[in-house]
N, C-alpha and C positions, 0 to 999 in steps of 0.2 A: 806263710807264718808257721805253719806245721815243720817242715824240712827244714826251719830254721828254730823250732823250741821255742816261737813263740808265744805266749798264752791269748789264746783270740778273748776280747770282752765283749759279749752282749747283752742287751738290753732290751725289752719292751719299753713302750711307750703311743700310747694310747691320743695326744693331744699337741699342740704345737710349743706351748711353754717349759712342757719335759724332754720332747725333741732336741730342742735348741740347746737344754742344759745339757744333754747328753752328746752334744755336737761340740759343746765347749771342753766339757772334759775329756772330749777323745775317745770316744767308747769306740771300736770297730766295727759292730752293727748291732742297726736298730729293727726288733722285729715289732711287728703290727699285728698281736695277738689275736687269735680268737678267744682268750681268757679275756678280752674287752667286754665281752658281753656279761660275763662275771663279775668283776671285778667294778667296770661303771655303770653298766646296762642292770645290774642285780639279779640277772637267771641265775638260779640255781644248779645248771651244766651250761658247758657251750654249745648243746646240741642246738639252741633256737636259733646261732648266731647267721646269718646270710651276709651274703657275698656284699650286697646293695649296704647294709648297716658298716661295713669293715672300708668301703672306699671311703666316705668323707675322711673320716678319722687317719687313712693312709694320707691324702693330698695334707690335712693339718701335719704331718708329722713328716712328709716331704718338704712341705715349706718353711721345717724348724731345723731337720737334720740335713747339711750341706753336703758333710763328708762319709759319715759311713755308711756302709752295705744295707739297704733296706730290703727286707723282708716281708712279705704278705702273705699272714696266715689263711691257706685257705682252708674256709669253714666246710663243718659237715653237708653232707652229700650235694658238693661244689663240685666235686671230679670223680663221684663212685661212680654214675649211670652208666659214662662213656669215656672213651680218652677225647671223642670230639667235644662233647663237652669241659672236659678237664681243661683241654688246650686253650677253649674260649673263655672261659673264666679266669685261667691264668692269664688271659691277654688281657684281660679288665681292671688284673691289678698292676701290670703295668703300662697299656694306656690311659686310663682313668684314673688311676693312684696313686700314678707314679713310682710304681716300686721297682726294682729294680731285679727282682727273683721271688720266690715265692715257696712256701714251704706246703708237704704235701706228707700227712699221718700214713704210717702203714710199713710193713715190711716187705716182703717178697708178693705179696696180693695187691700193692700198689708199684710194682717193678713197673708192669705196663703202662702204668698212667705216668707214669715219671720218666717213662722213655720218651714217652709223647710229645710232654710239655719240653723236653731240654732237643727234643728234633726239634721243636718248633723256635727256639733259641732262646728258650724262657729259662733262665738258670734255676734249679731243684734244689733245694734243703730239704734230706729225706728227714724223718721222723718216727723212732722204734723207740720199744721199751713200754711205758703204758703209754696210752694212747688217751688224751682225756676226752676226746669227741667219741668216744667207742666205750669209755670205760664204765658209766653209769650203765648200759647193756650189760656187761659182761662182769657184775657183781663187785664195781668199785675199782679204787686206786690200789695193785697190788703190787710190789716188787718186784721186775722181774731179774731173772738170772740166778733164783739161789739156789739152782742146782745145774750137774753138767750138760740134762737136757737142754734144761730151757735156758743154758749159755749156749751151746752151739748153735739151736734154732737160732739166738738172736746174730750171733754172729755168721749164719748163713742170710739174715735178712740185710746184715750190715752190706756184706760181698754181691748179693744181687742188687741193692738200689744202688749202689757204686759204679757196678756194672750195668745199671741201667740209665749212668749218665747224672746222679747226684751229685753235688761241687761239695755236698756234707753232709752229717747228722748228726741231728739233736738225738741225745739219749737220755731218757726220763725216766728216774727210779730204776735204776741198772744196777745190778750188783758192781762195788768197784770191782772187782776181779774180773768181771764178766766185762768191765767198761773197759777194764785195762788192756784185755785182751782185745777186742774189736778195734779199738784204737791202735796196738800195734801192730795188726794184719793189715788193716785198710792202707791207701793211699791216704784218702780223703778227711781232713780236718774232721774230728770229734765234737761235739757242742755238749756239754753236761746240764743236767738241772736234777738234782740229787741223785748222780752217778759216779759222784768220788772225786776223786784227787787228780785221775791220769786225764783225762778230757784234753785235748788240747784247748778246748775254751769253756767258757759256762755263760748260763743264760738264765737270769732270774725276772721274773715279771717286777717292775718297778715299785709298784705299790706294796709288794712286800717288803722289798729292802728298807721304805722308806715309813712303813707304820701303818698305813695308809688304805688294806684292804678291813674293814669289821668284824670280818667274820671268822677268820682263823688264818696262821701264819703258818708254813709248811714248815715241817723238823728239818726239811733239806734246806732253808732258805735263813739267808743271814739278816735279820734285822738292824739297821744300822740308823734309823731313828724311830723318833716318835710322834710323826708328824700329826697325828689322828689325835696324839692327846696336846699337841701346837694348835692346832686351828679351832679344837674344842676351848682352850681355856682361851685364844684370841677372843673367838664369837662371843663366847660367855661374858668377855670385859665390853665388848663393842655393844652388846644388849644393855648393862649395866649400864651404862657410861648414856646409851640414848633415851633410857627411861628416866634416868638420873637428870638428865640435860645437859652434860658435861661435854657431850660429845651432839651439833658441830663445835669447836673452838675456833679461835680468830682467826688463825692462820687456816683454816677450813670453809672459810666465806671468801665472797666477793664485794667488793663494794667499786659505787658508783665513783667518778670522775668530779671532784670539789665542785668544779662548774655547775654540772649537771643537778647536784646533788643541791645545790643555792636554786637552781630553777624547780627543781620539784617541791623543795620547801614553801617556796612563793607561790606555785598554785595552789600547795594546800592549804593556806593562808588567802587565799581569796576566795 
């Protein structure tokens, strides 16, 4: 898709009902975030998230997405210890998960874990830029790239996880000029999530796009419903409607079989 200017689309999704919908409209892949812990688990970072919490939710969202590229975010200190360990947790998300590749935070300090897992034939989506499983340590979600250093470091971290066997990377909160340039050095497909315009694809967590997280919605992130204030004003009639009595209606019941219903009468009549 890159050599051909394609725009890659992806997506999180967390559950089997958003999979599916995402499978219908053709997204090209679906990652399996660790912002799940955020987002439906309520941590306040993803650092709590483990590997054991992230398989169900991969096998639900295998069993919704037929065609695209699934992704397994692996969660904090899933692959720092060791690469033997890296390699066996990446083998968890896809014999257990079903996933199909796996994504792995870090730049040139996770070259080596990332060599590992793709010798082992576990396909890599590297991850540079902020890093959110690192970033509550290291004093929050900051920008990176808005100066020439800290564009070259990131584009030296782009050129070693390439070189050490990544199919791609995510870049997160990248300067676009810094994005634009990594993206035209590398080989390897771009993934944006507020890192501009040149990305060859972008990657936004579902529940933003869709209203759907409470807590705040990213400047980089496009809102394109309001689904949090849909379900709020549904529940709020379906409360209504069951105190009220309105709600079950006819078409809401079951009834019995005329026959039946002549025989129960008759016993309670005797």
């Amino acid at each position: 898709m890159k050599t051909q200017a394609q725009k890659v689309v992806m997506v999180t999704s967390y559950d089997y009902p958003t999979a599916k919908i995402a499978d219908e409209v053709g997204v090209d892949s679906v990652l399996v975030g660790d912002s799940y812990g955020m987002v439906v688990l309520g941590y306040d970072t993803t650092v709590p998230v483990t590997v054991d919490e992230l398989l169900p939710v991969c096998r639900a969202v295998k069993r919704g997405a037929a065609h695209p590229l699934l992704i397994g975010d692996m969660p904090f200190m899933s692959f720092q210890v060791s690469a033997e360990e890296a390699v066996r947790n990446a083998g968890r998300f896809v014999k257990e998960g079903g996933m199909e590749a796996v994504k792995v935070e870090g730049g040139r300090d996770a070259s080596r874990i990332v060599s590992a897992i793709a010798r082992a034939g576990i396909p890599v989506l590297g991850h540079i830029g902020v890093a959110p499983q690192t970033a509550s340590l290291h004093g929050g979600y900051r920008i990176q790239g808005k100066n020439p250093d800290s564009a070259k470091a990131l584009l030296e971290d782009a050129i070693a996880l390439e070189e050490a066997g990544a199919f791609g990377l995510v870049l997160e909160m990248v300067t676009e000029e810094a994005a634009r340039t990594i993206t035209e050095k590398i080989s390897i497909p771009t993934i944006g999530i507020g890192s501009g315009r040149y990305c060859d694809g972008q990657v936004l967590v579902l529940h933003d796009i869709i209203g759907l997280y409470p807590r705040f919605t990213p400047r980089f992130a496009k809102r394109y419903a309001d689904v949090a204030e849909l379900i709020k004003q549904s529940l709020d009639k379906y409360t209504g409607e069951v105190r009220s009595g309105q709600f079950p209606e006819e078409q809401n019941v079951f009834r019995m079989d005329e026959d039946r219903k002549l025989g129960l009468n008759s016993r309670r009549k005797t």
